[in-house]
C-alpha positions in Angstrom: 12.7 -6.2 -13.1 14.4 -6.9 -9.9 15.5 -3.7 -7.6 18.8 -4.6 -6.3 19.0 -4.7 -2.5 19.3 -1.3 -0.5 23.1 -0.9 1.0 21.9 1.1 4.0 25.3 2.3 4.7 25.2 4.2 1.0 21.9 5.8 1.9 22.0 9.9 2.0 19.3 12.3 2.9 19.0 15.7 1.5 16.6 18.8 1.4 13.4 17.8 -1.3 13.6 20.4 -4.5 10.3 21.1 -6.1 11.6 18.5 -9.2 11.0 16.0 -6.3 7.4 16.8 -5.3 5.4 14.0 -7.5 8.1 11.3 -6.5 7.0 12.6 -2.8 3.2 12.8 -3.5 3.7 9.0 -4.7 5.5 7.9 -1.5 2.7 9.9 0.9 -0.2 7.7 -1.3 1.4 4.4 -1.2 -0.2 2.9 1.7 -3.9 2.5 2.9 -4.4 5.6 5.0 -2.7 7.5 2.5 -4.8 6.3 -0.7 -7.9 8.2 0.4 -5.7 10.9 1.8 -3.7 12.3 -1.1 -3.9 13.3 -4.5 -1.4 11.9 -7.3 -2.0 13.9 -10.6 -0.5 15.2 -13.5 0.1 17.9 -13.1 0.2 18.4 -9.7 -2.5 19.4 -7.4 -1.9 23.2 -6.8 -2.5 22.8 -2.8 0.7 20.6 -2.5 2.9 23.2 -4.4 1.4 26.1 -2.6 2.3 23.7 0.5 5.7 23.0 -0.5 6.6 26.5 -1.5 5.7 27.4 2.2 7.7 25.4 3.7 10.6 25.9 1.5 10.1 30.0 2.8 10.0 28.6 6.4 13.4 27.7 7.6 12.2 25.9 10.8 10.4 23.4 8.3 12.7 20.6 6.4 11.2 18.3 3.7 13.9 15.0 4.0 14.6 12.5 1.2 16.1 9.3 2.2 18.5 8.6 -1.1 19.6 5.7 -2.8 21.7 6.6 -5.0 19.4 9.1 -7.4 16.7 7.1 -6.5 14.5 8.6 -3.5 13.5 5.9 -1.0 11.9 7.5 1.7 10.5 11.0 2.9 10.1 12.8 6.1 9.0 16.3 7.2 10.9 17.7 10.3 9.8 20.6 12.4 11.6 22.8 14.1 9.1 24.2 17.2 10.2 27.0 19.5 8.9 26.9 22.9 8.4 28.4 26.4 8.4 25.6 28.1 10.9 23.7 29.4 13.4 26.5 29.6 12.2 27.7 26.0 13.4 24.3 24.8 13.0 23.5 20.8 11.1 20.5 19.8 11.7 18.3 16.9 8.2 17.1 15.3 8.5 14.4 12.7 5.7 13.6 10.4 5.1 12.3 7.1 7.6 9.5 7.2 7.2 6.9 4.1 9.4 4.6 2.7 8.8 3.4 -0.9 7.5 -0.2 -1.1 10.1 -1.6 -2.0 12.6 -0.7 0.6 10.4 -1.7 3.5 11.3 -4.0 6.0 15.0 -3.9 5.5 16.2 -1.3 8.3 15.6 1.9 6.4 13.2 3.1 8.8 15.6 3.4 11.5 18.4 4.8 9.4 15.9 7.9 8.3 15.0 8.2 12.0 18.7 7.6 13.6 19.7 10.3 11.1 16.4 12.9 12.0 17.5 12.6 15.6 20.9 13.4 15.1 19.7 16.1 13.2 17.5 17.6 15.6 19.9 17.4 18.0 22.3 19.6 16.2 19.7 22.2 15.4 19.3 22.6 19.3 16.3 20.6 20.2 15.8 18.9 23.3 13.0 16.2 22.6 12.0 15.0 19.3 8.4 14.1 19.1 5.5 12.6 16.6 2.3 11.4 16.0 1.2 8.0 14.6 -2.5 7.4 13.6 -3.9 4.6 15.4 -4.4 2.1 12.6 -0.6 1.7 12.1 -0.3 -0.2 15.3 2.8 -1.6 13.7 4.2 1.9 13.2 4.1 2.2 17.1 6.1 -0.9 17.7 8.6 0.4 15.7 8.7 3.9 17.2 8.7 1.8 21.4 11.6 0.0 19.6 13.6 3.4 18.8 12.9 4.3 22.3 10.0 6.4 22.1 7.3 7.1 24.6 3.5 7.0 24.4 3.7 9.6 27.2 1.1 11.9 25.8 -2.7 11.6 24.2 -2.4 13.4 20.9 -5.7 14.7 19.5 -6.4 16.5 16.2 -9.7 18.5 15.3 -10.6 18.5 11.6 -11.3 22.0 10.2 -14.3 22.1 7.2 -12.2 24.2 4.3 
């Protein structure tokens, strides 16, 4: 079966509900970083609904879904970070951006970012920020492109559980 082509201009973002989770989980795994990061399972890993459930409590955290029509196309989590700095400026962080496979490469990832900067702008931020692993070096193009800045060396520290 053929998917009909995405009409960008008809694409709609909304909050994720917890029906959504295992469409999300799906998105997240459906790359090659994410195949040996994640966990797809029926039922659901508990650690992603004890995740979820956290940040539906928090509301500086905002789990996006890129819609089209009923069908969900793309995900993105956007933070809202207080800070001293900068005159006590907020921050936008956006991670965990994925766009199902079959709405890559047409323009979707710049709608979903377009609209998360316009968001973070009306909740008050002053910069939006992100990270982006180093083996996506196409993912950084694309960020350069939407005028972001590799201003910054980003480092992460993995914890033992």
């Amino acid at each position: 079966m053929v998917r009909k082509a995405i009409e960008l201009t008809q694409i709609s973002f909304r909050q994720a509900e917890p029906g959504d989770l295992a469409a999300i989980i799906g998105l997240l795994a459906d790359d090659v970083l994410g195949q040996s990061r994640e966990r797809v399972s029926d039922p659901i890993d508990p650690a992603y609904v004890s995740a979820f459930a956290a940040m539906q409590a928090d509301h500086n955290q905002h789990l996006i879904l890129a819609m089209d029509e009923n069908r969900i196309v793309g995900c993105m989590q956007i933070s809202l970070i207080p800070g001293l700095s900068r005159l006590g400026m907020w921050r936008g962080q956006i991670e965990s951006v994925r766009i199902a496979a079959n709405a890559r490469g047409g323009g979707l990832g710049q709608v979903m970012f377009e609209w998360a900067i316009g968001f973070c702008r009306e909740k008050g931020c002053g910069l939006v920020q992100l990270t982006t692993d180093k083996a996506r070096p196409d993912a950084l193009r694309f960020y350069e492109k939407l005028g972001f800045a590799a201003s910054h060396e980003g480092m992460k520290l993995a914890l033992d559980s």
